[in-house]
BALOBA-1460 file (C-alpha; in Angstrom, 3 decimals):
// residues 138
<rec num="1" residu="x" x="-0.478" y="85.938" z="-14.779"/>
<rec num="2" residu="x" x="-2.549" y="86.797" z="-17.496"/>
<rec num="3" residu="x" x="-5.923" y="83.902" z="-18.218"/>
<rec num="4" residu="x" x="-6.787" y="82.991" z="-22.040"/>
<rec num="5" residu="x" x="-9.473" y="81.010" z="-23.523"/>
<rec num="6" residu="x" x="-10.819" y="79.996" z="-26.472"/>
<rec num="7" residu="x" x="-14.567" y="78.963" z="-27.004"/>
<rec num="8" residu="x" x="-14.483" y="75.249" z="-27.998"/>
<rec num="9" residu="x" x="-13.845" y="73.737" z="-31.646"/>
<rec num="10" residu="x" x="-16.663" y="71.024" z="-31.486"/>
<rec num="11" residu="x" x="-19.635" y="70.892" z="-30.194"/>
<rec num="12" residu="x" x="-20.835" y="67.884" z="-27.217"/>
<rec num="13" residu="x" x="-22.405" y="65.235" z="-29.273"/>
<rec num="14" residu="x" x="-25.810" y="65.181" z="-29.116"/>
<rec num="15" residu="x" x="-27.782" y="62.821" z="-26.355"/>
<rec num="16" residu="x" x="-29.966" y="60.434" z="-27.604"/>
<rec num="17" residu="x" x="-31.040" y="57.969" z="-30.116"/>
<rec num="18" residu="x" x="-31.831" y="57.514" z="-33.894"/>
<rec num="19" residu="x" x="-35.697" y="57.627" z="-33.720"/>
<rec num="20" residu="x" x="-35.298" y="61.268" z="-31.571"/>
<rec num="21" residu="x" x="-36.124" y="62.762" z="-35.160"/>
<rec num="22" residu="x" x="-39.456" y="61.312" z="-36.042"/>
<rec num="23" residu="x" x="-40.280" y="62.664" z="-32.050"/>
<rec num="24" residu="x" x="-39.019" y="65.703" z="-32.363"/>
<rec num="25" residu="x" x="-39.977" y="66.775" z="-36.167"/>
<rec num="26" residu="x" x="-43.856" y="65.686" z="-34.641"/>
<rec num="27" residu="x" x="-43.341" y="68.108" z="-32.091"/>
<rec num="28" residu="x" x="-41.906" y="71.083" z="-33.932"/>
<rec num="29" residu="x" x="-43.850" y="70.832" z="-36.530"/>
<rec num="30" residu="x" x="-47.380" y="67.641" z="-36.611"/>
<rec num="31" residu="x" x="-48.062" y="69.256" z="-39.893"/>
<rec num="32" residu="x" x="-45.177" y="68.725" z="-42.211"/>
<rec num="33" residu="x" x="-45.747" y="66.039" z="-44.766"/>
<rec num="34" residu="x" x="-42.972" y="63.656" z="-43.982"/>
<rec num="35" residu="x" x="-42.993" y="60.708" z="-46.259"/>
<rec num="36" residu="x" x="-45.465" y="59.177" z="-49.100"/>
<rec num="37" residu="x" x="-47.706" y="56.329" z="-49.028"/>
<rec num="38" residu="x" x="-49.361" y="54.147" z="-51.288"/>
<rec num="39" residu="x" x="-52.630" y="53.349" z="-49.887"/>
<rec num="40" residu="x" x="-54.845" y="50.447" z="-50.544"/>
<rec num="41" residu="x" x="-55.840" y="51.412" z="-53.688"/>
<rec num="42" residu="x" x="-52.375" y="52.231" z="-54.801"/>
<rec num="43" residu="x" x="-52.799" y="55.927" z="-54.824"/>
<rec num="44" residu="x" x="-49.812" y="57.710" z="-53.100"/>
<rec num="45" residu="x" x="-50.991" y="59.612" z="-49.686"/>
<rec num="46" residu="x" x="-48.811" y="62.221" z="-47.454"/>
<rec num="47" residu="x" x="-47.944" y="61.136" z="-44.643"/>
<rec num="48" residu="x" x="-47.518" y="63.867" z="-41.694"/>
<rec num="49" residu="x" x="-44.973" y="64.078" z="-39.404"/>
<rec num="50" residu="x" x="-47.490" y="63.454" z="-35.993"/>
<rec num="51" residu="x" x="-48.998" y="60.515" z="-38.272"/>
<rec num="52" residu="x" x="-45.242" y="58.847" z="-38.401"/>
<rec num="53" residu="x" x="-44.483" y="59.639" z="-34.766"/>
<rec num="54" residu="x" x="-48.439" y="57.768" z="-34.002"/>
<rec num="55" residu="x" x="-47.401" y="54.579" z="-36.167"/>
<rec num="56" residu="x" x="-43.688" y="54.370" z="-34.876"/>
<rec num="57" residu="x" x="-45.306" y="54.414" z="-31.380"/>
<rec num="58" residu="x" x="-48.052" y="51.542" z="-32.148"/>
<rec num="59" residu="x" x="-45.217" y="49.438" z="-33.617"/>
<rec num="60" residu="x" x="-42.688" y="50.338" z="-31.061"/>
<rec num="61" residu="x" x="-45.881" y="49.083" z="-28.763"/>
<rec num="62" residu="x" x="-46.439" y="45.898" z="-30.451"/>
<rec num="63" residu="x" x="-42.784" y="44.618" z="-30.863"/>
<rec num="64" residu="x" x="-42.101" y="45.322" z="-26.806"/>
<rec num="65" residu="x" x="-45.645" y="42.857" z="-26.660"/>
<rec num="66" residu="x" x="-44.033" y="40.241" z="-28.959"/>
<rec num="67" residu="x" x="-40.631" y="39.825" z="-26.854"/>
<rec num="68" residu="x" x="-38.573" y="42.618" z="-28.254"/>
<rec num="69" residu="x" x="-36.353" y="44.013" z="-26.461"/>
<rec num="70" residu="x" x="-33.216" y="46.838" z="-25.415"/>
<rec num="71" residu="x" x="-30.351" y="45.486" z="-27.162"/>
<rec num="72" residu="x" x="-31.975" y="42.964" z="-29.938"/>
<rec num="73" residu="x" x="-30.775" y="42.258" z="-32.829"/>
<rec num="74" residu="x" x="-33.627" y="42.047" z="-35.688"/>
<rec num="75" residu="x" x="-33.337" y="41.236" z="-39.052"/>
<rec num="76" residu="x" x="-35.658" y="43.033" z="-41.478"/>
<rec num="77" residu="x" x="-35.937" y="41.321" z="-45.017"/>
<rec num="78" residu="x" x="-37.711" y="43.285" z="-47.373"/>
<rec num="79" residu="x" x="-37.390" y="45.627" z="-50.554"/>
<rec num="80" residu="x" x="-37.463" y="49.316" z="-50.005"/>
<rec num="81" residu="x" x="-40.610" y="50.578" z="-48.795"/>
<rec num="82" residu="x" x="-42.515" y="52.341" z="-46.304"/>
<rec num="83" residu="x" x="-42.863" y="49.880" z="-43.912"/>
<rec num="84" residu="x" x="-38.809" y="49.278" z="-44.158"/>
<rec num="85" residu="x" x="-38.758" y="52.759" z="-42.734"/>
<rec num="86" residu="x" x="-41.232" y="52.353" z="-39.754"/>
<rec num="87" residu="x" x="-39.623" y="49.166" z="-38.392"/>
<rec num="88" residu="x" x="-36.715" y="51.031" z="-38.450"/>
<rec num="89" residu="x" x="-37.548" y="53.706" z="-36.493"/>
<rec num="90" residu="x" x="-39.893" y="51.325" z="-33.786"/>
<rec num="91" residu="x" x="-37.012" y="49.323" z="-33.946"/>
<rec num="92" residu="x" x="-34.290" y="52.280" z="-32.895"/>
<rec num="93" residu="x" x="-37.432" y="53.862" z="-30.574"/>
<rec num="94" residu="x" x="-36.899" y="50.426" z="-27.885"/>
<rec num="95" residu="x" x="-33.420" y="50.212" z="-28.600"/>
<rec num="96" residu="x" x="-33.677" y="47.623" z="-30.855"/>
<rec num="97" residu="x" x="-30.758" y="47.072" z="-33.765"/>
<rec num="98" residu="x" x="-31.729" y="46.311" z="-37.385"/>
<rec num="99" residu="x" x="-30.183" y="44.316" z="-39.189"/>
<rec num="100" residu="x" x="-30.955" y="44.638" z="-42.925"/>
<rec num="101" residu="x" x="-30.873" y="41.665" z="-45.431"/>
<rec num="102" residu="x" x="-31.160" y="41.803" z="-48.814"/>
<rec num="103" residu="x" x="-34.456" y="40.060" z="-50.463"/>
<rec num="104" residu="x" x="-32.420" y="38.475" z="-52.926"/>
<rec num="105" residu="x" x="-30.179" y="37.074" z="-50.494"/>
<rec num="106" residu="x" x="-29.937" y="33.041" z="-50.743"/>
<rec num="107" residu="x" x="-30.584" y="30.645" z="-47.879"/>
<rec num="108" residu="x" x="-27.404" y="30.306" z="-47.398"/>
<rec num="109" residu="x" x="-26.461" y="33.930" z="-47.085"/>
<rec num="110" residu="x" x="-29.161" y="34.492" z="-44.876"/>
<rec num="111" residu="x" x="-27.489" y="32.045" z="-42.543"/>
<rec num="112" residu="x" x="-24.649" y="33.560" z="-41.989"/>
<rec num="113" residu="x" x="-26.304" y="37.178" z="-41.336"/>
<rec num="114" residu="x" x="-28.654" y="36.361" z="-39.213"/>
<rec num="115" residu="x" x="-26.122" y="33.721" z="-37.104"/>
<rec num="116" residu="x" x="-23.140" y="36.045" z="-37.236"/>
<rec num="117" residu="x" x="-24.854" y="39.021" z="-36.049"/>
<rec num="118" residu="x" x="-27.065" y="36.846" z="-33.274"/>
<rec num="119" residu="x" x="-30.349" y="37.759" z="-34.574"/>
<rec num="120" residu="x" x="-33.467" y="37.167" z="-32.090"/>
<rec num="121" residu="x" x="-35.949" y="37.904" z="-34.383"/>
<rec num="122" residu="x" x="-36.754" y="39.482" z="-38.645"/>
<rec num="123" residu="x" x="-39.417" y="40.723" z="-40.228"/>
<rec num="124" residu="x" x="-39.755" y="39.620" z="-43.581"/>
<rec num="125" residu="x" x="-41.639" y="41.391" z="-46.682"/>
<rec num="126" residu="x" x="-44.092" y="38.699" z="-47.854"/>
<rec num="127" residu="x" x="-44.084" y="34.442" z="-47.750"/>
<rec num="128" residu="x" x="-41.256" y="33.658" z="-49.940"/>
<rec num="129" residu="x" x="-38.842" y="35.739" z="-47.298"/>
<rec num="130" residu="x" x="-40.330" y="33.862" z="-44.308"/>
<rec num="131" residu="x" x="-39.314" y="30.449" z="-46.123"/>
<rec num="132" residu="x" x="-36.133" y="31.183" z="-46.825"/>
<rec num="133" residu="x" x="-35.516" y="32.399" z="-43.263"/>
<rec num="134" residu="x" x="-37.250" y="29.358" z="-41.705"/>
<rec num="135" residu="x" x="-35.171" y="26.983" z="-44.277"/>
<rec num="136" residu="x" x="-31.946" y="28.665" z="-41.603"/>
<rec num="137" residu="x" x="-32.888" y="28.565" z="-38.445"/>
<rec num="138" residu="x" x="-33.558" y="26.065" z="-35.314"/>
């Protein structure tokens, strides 16, 4: 009987998580400008890709301190910024789920997000996001 085979259409999916990237980009390659920052002083900055890796980790570091955890769901209201992107990815580095909300969302939207999706915690951009958050939940 005569054997045939045929090397395989797809490839296994790849093992890991989201924030595997920022790791592994800081570890192929610390130098590589990344992403852009406005400083202080409102001057844009590069940001390398072992400085990303270094601020995902503190955050990562500081969220497991505050209570979250594996599993969590946590809202992050804010515009589209920097900091947006590095919750994400401390977020995704404990296993952590995001879940975004728009900053023009009303109170009343912002109820049913963060209640439907059973939200244990969000990070807000500034004051006015905190209130309307607090105005929604126990």
């Amino acid at each position: 009987m005569r054997e045939f085979s045929n090397p395989p259409l797809a490839l296994a999916p790849p093992v890991g998580g989201l924030a595997d990237v920022v790791f592994q980009r800081a570890e192929d390659d610390p130098l590589h400008i990344a992403l852009g920052r406005k400083d202080e002083s409102g001057q844009w900055r590069d940001v390398t890709a072992a400085e990303f890796r270094d601020e995902v980790l503190t955050l990562a570091k500081g969220l497991l301190a505050s209570g979250i955890r594996f599993g969590d769901r946590v809202a992050i209201m804010s515009r589209t910024r920097y900091e947006w992107t590095l919750f994400d990815y401390a977020l995704w580095t404990i296993g952590a789920q995001v879940v975004p909300v728009y900053p023009t969302s009303s109170a009343e939207q912002c109820f049913w997000m963060l209640h439907d999706a059973e939200v244990t915690a969000a990070v807000v951009e500034h004051e006015d996001h905190a209130m309307t958050i607090a105005t929604v939940i126990d």
